[in-house]
N, C-alpha and C positions, 0 to 999 in steps of 0.2 A: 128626638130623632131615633136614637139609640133603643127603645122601649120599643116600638114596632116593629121594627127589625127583631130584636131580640124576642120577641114572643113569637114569630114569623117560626123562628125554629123549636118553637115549644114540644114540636113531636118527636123532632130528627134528634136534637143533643141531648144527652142526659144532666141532670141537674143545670138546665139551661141558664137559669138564674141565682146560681149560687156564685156568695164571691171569691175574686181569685186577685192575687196581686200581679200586675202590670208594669215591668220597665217603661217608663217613660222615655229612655233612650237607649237601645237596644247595645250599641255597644260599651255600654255601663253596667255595673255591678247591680245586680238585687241591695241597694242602701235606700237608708230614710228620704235622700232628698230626691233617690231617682226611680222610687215606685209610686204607685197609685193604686187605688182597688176600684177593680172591675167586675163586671159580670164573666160569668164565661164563657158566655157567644161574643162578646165584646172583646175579651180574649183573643178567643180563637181568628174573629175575624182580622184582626189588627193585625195578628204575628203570622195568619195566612197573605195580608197583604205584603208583610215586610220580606216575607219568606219570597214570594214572586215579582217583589223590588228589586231583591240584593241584598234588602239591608242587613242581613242575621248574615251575609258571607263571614263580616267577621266574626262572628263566631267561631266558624268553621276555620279560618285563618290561623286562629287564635289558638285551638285544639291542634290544628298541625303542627306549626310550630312549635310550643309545648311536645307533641310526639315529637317533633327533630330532636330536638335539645335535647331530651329523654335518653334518646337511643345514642346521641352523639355522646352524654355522659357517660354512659355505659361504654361504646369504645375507647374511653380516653381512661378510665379507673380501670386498673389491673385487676384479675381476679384478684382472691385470696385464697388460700387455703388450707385448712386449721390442720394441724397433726395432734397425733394424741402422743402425749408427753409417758 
């Protein structure tokens, strides 16, 4: 299935068939048990679908967060300020 599709874009992508690593579960880490290797139209198409799912929100959830926490750390640690002795 995958093969005829994937040669469908032999003109439009570059390196259309080289390989690339794949989440198997997008809101998991790049690990052994939660990647896979793909082509990169195979790629592309997969994380285009998950992308006009929803599914990569968390992603995005995930990277906010981390910024709150970030900035919220920073409010709450006083500066400092070195003098010279």
């Amino acid at each position: 299935k995958w093969r005829n599709f994937c040669e469908s874009f032999k003109e439009e992508i570059e390196d259309y068939n080289m390989g690339t690593l794949l989440r198997l579960d997008c809101e998991g880490d790049y690990t052994p048990e939660n990647t896979t290797f793909s082509v990169r139209t195979q790629f592309l198409a997969i994380e285009i679908a998950r992308n006009k799912e929803g599914y990569n929100s968390c992603v995005l959830r995930k990277k906010q967060q981390h910024e709150a926490e970030k900035q919220q750390n920073k409010e709450v640690l006083p500066e400092t300020t070195t003098q010279d002795s």
